[in-house]
Residue, then its C-alpha position, 0 to 999 in steps of 0.5 A: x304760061x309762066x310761073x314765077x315761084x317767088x321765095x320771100x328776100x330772093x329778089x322777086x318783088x324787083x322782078x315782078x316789076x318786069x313781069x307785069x309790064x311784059x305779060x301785062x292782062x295775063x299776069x296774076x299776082x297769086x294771094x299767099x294764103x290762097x294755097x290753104x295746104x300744098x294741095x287745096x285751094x282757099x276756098x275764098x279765094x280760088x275760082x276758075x275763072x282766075x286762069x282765063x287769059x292768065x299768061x303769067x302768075x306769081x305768088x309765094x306758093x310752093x312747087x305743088x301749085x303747078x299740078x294744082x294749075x295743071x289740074x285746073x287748066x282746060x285740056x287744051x292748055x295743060x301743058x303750059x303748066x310744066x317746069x321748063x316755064x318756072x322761074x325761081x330765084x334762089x339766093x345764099x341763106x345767110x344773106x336770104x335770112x339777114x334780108x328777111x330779120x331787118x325787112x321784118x323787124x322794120x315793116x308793119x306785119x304780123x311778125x314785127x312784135x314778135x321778132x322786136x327784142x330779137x337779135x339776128x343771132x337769136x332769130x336766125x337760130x329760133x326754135x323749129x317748132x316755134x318758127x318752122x319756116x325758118x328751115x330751110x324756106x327754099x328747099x321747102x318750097x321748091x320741093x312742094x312741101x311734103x305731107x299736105x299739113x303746112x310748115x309743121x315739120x322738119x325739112x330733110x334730105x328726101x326733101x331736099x332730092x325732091x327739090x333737085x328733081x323738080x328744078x331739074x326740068x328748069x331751063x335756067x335756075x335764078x341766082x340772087x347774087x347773079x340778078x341782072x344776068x339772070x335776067x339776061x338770060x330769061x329775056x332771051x328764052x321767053x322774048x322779053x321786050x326790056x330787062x329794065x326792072x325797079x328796085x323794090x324793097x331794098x335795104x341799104x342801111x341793114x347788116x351785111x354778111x361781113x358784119x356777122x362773125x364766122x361762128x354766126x355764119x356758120x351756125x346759119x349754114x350748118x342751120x340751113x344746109x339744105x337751102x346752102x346746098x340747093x344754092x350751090x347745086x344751081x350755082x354750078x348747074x347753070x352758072x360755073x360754080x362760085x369762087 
């Protein structure tokens, strides 16, 4: 079974369009608000008969919705559900955060009003009370967010650790800025037919990192430092480092 843990701006919605041609009646695209907390199902929507035939699902969940799964799974299957199948792909938070401000601001969704009269300055920098998925977004999923309550808390280094540990068992980490050879590189673990792929959601008229200043950007790094260090921790795990 693979799980694709889809981090929102990283590049998932282009790779999905592989997934589900190549997994085809197994793939399951997971609701978002299917995971009610970490560590409970929506009641509405989960029902065991969701796994029947399931080779692939992929969702906006966070890391507990594979113990979730295991736990779910008849005996005979549980040890598909293991960390050696998660693809994950992390991605700089500058340009994570500036692709998620200009998709909000102009896509029809429940934070489009609120986020109209804001500057990205102003958004990427927004209060952690107000906006706590804002901190550190990869880092708190990747780790399972702590406690069972949601996203109302602080991300910390513990968290930050917890993250390390569970990607550590991943055999390959996907890199945003590396795409196409991170695909290369599932492709030939897991047997995929094609790495053709369709763009989806791209922006190509939105800011670019070298449009911001070096304060803003380094307002944005030291605001998401453990999302940067998680980055660069993959970048030199499986991919040499960066320049």
């Amino acid at each position: 079974m693979i799980f694709h843990l889809h981090i929102p701006k990283s590049g998932g919605s282009s790779l999905e369009t592989l997934l589900r041609r190549e997994y085809e009646g197994g793939y399951r695209l997971i609701p978002s608000w299917s995971q009610r907390t970490p560590n409970s199902w929506h009641r509405d929507w989960w029902m065991p008969d969701k796994l029947q035939g399931a080779t692939c699902l992929t969702g906006h969940y966070h890391w507990a919705f594979i113990g979730m799964v295991r736990d779910a799974l008849p005996k005979e299957r549980k040890q598909e559900a293991r960390a050696a199948n998660v693809l994950v792909l992390l991605r700089n938070p500058v340009d994570r955060l500036l692709s998620l401000y200009h998709y909000w601001k102009t896509n029809p969704q429940r934070w489009q009003k609120a986020i109209s009269g804001m500057s990205f300055e102003e958004f990427a920098m927004a209060s952690r009370r107000d906006w706590p998925f804002l901190d550190n977004d990869q880092v708190r999923r990747v780790s399972g967010m702590r406690g069972g309550g949601g996203y109302d808390y602080t991300v910390t280094g513990k968290d930050f650790r917890t993250a390390q540990t569970n990607l550590g068992g991943v055999q390959v980490i996907g890199i945003t800025e590396r795409f196409d050879d991170t695909i290369d590189r599932w492709a030939k673990l897991y047997g995929w037919g094609s790495t053709a792929y369709e763009y989806k959601l791209r922006q190509p008229d939105r800011r670019r990192r070298q449009d911001l200043s070096a304060r803003v950007i380094r307002m944005v790094e030291e605001r998401q430092a453990f999302d940067l260090q998680l980055w660069r921790w993959a970048l030199a795990r499986d991919w040499g480092g960066v320049s």
